[in-house]
Backbone as a ProteinNet text record, in pm:
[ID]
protein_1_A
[PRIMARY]
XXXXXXXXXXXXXXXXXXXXXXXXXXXXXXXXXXXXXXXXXXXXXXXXXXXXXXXXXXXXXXXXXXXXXXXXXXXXX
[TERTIARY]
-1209.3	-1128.2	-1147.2	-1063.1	-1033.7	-1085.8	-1141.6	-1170.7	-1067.8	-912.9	-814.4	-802.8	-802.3	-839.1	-937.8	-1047.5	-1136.8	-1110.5	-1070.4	-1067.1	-962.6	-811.2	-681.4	-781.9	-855.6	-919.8	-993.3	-1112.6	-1172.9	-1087.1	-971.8	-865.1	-835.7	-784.4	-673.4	-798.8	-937.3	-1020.9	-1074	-994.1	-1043.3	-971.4	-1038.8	-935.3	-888.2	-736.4	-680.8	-755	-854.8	-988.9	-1003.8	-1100	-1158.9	-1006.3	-937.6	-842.9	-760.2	-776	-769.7	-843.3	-990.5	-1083	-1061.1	-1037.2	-1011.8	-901.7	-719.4	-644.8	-712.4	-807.8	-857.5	-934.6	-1027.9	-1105.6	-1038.8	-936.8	-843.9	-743	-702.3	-643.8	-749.5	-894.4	-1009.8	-1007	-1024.9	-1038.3	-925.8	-808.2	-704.9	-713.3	-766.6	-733.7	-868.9	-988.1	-1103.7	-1084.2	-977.5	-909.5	-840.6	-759.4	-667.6	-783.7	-829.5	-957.5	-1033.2	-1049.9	-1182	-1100.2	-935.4	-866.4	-822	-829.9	-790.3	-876.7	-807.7	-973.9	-1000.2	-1131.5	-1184.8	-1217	-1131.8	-1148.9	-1290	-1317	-1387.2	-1407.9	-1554.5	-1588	-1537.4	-1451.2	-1409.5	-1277.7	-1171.3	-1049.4	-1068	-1202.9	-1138.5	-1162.7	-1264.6	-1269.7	-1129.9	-1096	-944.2	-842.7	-831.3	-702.5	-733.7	-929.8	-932.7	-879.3	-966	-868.6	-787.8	-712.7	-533.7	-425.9	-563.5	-503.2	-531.5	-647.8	-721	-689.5	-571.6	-489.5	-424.3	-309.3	-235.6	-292.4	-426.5	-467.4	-538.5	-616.7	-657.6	-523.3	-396.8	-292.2	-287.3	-285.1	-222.5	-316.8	-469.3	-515.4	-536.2	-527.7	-494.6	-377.9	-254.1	-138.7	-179	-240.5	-240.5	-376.4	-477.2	-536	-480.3	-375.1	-351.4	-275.8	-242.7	-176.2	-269.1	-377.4	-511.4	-608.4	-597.4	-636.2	-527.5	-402	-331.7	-381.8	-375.9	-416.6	-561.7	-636.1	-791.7	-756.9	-670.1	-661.9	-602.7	-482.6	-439.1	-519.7	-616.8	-701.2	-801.1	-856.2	-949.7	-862.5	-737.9	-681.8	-649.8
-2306.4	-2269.5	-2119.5	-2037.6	-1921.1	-1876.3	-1755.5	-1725.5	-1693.2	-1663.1	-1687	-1856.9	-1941	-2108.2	-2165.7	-2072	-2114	-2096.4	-1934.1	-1879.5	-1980.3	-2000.5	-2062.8	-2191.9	-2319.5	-2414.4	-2395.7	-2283.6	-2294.3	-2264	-2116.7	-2151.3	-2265.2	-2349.4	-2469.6	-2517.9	-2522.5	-2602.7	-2530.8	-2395.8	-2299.7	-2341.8	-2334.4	-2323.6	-2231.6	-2161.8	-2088.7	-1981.1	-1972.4	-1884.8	-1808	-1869.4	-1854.4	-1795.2	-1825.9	-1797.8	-1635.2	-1638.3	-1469.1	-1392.7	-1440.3	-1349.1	-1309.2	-1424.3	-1385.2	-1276.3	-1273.9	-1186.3	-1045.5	-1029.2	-933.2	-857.1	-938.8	-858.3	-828.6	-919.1	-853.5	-720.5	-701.8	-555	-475.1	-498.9	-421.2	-362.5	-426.7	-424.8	-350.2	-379.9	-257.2	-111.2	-128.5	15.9	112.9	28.9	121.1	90.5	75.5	103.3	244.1	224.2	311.8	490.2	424.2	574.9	586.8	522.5	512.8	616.3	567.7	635	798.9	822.2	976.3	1051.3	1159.6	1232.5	1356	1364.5	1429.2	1603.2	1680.9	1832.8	1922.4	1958.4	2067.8	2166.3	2193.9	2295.6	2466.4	2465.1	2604.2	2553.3	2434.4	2424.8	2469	2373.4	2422.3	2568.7	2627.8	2791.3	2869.1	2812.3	2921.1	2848.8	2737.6	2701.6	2762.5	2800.4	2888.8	3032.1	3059.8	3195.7	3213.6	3152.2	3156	3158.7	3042.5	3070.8	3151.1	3206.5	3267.6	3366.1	3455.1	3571.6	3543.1	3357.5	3331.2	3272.2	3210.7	3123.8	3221.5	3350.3	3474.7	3526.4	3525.9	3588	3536.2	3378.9	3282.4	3303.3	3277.6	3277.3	3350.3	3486.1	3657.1	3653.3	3590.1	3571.9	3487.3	3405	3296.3	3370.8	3437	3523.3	3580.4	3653.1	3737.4	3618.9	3561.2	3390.7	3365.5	3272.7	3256.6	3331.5	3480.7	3552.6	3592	3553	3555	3379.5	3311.8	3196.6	3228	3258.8	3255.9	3339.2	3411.4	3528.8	3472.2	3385.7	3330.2	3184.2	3147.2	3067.7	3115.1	3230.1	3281.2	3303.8	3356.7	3454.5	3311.8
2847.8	2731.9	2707.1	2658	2637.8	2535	2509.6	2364	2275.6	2340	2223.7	2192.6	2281	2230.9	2163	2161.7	2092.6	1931.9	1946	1796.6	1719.4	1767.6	1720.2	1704.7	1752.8	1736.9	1654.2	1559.6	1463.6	1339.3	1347.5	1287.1	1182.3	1316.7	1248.3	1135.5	1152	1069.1	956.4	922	790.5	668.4	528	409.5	426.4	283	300.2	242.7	205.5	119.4	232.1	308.6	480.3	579.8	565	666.9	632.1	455.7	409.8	447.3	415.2	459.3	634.2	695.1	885.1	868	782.3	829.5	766.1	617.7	606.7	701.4	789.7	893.7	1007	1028.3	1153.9	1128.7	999.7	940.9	956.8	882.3	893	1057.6	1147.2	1314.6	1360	1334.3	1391.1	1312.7	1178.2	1110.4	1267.4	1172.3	1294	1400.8	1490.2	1637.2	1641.8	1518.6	1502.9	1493.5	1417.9	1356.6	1484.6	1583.4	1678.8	1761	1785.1	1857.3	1846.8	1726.2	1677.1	1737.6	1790	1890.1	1819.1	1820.8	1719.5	1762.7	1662.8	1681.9	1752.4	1872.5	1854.2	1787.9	1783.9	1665	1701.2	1840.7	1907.1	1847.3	1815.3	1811.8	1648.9	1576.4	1456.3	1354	1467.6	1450.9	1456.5	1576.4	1648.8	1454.3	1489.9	1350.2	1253.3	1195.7	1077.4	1066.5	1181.8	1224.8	1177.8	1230.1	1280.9	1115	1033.1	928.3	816.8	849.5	762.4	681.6	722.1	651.4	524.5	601	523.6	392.3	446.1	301.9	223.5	226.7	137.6	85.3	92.6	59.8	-82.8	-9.8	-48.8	-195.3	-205.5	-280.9	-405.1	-320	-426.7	-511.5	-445.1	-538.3	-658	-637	-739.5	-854.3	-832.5	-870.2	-1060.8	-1051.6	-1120.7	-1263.7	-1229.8	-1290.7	-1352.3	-1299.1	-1314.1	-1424.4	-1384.7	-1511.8	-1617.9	-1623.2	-1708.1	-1840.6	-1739.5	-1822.1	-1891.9	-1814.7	-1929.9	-2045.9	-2023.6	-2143.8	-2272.1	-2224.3	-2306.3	-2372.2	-2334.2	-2364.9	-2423.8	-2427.2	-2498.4	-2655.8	-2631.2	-2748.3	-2843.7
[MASK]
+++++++++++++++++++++++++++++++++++++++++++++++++++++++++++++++++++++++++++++

């Protein structure tokens, strides 16, 4: 007998309590397939992407800067 025959045979003999909990751990089992599968960044790939972005996100940040101290001011006053 097969271990897919085995499993469908203990199956048929679960409540529907027990048989939630089985489709919960089988969602559980594909998500961490899914995550096991994502391949994971080198620490040289995610240097080069800081880099790369590093101009735009200091820009980015200085603009928002002057806003920022517009609001405290008006929160103090």
């Amino acid at each position: 007998m097969s271990i897919k025959e085995q499993v469908t045979q203990e199956l048929d003999n679960l409540s529907e309590a027990e048989l939630k909990e089985i489709a919960e751990y089988v969602t559980f089992l594909k998500f961490r397939a899914r995550v096991k599968a994502r391949p994971a960044l080198a620490e040289t790939q995610l240097a080069a992407l800081y880099a790369e972005f590093a101009d735009e996100d200091r820009k980015l940040a200085e603009e928002g800067m002057s806003d920022y101290a517009k609001g405290l001011i008006k929160e103090d006053a």
